[in-house]
N, C-alpha and C positions, 0 to 999 in steps of 0.2 A: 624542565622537570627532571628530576633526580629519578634511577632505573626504578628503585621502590614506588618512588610516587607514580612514575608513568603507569607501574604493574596496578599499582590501585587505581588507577584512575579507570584503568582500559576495565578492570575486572570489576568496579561500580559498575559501569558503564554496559557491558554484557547483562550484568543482573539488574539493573534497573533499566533497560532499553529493548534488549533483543527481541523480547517478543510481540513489542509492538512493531518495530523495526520487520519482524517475520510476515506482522499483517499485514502489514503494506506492501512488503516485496512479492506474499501471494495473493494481494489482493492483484496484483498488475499483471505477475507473473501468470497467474491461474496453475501452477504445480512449484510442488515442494521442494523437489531438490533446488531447480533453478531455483526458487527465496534463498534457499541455503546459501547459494554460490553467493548472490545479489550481497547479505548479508556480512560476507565474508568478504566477501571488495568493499563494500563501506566501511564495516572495522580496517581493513588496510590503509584505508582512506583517511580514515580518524589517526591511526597511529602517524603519518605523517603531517598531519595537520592539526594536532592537540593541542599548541601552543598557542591557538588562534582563537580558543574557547573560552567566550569571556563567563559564561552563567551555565547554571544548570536546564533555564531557558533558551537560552542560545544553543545550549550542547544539545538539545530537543530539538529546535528548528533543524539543528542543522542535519542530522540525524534521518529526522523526514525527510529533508531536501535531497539530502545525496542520495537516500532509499531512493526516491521517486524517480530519480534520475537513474541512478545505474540500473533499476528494475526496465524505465523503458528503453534505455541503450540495450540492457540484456534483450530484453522482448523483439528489438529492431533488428538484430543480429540475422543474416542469411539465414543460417541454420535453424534456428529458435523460428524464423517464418515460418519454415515449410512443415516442420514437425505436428504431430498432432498427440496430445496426452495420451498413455495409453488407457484411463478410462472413458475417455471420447470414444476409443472403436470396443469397449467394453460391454458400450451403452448403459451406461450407469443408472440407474432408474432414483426416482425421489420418494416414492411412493412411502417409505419407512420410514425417512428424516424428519425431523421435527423444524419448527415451522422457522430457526432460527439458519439453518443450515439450507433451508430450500429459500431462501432471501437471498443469501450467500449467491448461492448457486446461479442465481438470477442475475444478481447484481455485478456479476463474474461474468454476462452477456452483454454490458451496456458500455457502449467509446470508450476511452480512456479520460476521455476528457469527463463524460457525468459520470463515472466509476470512482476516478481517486475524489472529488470534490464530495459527492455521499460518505465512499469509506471515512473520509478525513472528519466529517462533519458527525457522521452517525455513529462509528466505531471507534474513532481518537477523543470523539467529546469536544474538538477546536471550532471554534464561532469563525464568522463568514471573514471578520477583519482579520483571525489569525490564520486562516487559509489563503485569503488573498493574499497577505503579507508571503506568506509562505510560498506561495507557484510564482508570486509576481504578478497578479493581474488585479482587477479593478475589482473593487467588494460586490458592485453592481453581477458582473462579470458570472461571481460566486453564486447570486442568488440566482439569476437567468437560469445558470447549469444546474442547482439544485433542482430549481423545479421544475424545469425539462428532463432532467435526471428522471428526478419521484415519477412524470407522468410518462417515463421511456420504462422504468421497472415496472407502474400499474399495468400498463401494455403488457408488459412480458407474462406477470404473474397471472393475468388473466386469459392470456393465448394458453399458458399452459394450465389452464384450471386450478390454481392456490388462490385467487382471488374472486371474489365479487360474485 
């Protein structure tokens, strides 16, 4: 690609990606700056590997993929272990959030494993075959962790009284 074309490509690509790209990094992340950081290694990540992008499909898979990855490499990290958000020793309370944000919240409590397979299914809109395809696991695989998922958040929402 020619410098113009790579500048448009990268700056499509920010404006039609980033912020799903950001849901993802705090969906795994659970804090913002870290997405940010995640966010910005994957654009680095893309500019040396934009030559390898065959669709606007492709450039979305791939997208997720690396999100996913660099968010749980970030998440693995020494440091990122021991840390705790500073709205965790805040004690942030739910009581005023609307009912879209206290899901969130919840969903921001379950493995990583039922976490990104809801996020990816419930807040990306992607079907069980384009997830599977996506992690690399069996579509079977998919549906198991969804609905261990759904009945690991009914658990949560109901310990904490937003449901049932």
């Amino acid at each position: 690609m020619q410098s113009s074309e790579t500048e448009q490509f990268i700056n499509d690509t920010v404006e039609n990606y980033s912020d799903m790209m950001f849901r993802v990094a705090y969906n795994i992340t659970c804090n913002r700056e870290d997405a940010f950081d995640v966010c910005q290694d994957v654009f680095m990540k893309l500019m040396k590997n934009k030559n390898k992008i065959q669709s606007d499909a492709h450039l979305k898979a791939w997208l997720i993929r690396v999100t996913v990855n660099c968010a749980k490499n970030f998440k693995g990290q020494a440091y990122n272990r021991y840390t705790v958000p500073i709205d965790d020793l805040n004690g942030a309370e739910h009581d005023n959030l609307d009912d879209k944000l206290v899901i969130t919240s919840c969903v921001q409590k379950l493995s990583e494993k039922y976490k990104t397979i809801i996020y990816l299914y419930y807040y990306e809109n992607m079907s069980i075959s384009e997830i599977a395809c996506l992690l690399g696991i069996n579509k079977n695989t998919v549906k198991t962790r969804l609905a261990r998922g759904r009945e690991k958040l009914r658990t949560i929402l109901e310990k904490e009284n937003y449901y049932g």
